[in-house]
C-alpha positions in Angstrom: 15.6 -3.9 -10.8 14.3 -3.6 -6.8 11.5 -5.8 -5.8 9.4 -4.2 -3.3 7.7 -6.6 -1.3 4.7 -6.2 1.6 5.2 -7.8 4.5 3.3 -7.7 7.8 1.2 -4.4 6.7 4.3 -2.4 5.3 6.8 -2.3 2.0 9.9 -3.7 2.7 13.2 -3.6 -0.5 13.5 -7.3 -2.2 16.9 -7.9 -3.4 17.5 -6.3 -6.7 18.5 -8.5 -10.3 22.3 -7.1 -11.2 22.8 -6.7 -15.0 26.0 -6.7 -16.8 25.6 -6.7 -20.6 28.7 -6.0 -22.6 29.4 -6.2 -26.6 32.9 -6.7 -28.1 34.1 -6.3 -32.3 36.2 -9.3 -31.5 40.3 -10.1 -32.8 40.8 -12.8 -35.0 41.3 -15.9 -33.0 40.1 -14.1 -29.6 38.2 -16.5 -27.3 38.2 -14.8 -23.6 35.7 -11.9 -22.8 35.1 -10.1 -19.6 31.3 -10.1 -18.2 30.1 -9.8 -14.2 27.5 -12.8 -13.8 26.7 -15.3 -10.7 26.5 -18.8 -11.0 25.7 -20.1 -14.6 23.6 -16.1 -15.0 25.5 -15.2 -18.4 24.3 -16.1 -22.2 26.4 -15.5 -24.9 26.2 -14.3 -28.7 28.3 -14.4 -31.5 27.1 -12.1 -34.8 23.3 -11.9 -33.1 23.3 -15.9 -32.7 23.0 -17.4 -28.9 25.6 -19.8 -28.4 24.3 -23.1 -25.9 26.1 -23.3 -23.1 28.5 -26.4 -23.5 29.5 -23.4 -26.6 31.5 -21.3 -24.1 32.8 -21.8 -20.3 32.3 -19.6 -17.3 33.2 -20.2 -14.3 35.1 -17.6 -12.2 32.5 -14.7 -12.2 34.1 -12.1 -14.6 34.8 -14.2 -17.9 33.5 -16.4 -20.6 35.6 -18.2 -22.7 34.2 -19.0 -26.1 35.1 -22.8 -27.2 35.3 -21.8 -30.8 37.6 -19.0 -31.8 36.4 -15.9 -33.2 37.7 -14.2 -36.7 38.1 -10.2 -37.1 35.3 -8.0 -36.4 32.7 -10.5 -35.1 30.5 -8.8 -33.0 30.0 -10.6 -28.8 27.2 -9.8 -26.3 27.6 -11.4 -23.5 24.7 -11.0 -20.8 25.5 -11.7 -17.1 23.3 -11.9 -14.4 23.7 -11.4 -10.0 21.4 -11.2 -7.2 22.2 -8.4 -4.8 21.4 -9.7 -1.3 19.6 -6.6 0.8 22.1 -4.7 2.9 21.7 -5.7 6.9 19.3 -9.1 5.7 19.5 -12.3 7.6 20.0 -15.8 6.5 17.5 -18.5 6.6 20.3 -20.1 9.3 20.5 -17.1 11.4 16.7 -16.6 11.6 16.4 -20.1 12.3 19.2 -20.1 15.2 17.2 -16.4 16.5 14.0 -18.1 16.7 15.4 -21.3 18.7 13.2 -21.2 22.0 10.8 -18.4 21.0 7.1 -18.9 21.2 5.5 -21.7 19.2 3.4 -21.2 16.2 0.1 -22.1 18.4 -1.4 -21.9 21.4 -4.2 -23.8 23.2 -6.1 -21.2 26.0 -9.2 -22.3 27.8 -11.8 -19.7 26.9 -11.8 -18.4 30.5 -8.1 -17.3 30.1 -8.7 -15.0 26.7 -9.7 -11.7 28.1 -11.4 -9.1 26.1 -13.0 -11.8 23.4 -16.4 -10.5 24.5 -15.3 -7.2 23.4 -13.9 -8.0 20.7 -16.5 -10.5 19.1 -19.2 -7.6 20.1 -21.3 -7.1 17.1 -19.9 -9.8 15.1 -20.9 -13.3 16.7 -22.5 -14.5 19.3 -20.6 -15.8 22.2 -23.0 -18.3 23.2 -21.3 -21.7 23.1 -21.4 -24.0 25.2 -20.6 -28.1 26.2 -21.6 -30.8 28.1 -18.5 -32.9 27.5 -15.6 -32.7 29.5 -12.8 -30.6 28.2 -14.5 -28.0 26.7 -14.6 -25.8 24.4 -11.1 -25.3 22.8 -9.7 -22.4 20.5 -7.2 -22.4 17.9 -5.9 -19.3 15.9 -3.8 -19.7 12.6 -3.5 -16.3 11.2 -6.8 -14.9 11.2 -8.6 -17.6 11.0 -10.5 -19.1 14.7 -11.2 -23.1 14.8 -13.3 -23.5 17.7 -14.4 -27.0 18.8 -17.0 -28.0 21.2 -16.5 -31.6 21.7 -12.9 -31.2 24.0 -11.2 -32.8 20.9 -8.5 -30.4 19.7 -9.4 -27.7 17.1 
């Protein structure tokens, strides 16, 4: 399974859910089967019945060992699980250590440094503020939303 997620206006590929689901007609006295899974991603059944984990141990990645042994012609499913990390992705480290020294998530302009807000607020407000108190009219933008305050206290 591929999780397609939008980000920023366009489709990018999630990581996709690895499966691998296996069934065995066990030997008598067998306890080790092979099944690919990640961390603690694997279940395990005997004859249909879902074992609880402290029933089995896996550990390594690639095999569950059943505490109990089986008896001739039992039937195993065992049910592991991955994440598959999307080719070329970065870590939450490495985007962290990129970002060190970039621009900061906000901004304070006086409104006589934005250029083009006339143009752009042009049918849609009316740029008719104005203050009396020192400092001003101040701006902030979070995404798309504006927080404008007229009282030179930050917005």
């Amino acid at each position: 399974m591929r999780a397609l997620i939008l980000s920023g206006g366009r489709t990018v590929q999630g990581p996709s859910l690895l499966s691998d689901k296996r069934t065995y007609a066990a030997t008598d006295g067998q306890t080790v089967f092979e099944v690919n899974y990640e961390g603690a991603n694997v279940d395990a059944y005997v004859n249909g019945f879902r074992l609880a984990p402290n029933d089995y141990v896996a550990t390594d990645g690639v095999s569950v060992s059943l505490v109990l042994a089986c008896e001739a012609g039992d039937i195993v499913t065992l049910c592991g699980g991955a994440v598959d990390i999307v080719p070329d992705a970065y870590s939450k480290s490495e985007m962290d250590s990129m970002l060190v020294g970039k621009a900061a998530s906000s901004h304070t302009h006086a409104t006589s440094q934005v250029t083009g807000l006339d143009d752009a607020l042009a049918g849609k407000a009316a740029l008719l503020a104005t203050s009396s108190v020192d400092g001003g009219i101040r701006m902030r933008l979070v995404g798309t939303t504006l927080y404008i305050t007229n009282d030179g206290t930050d917005a």
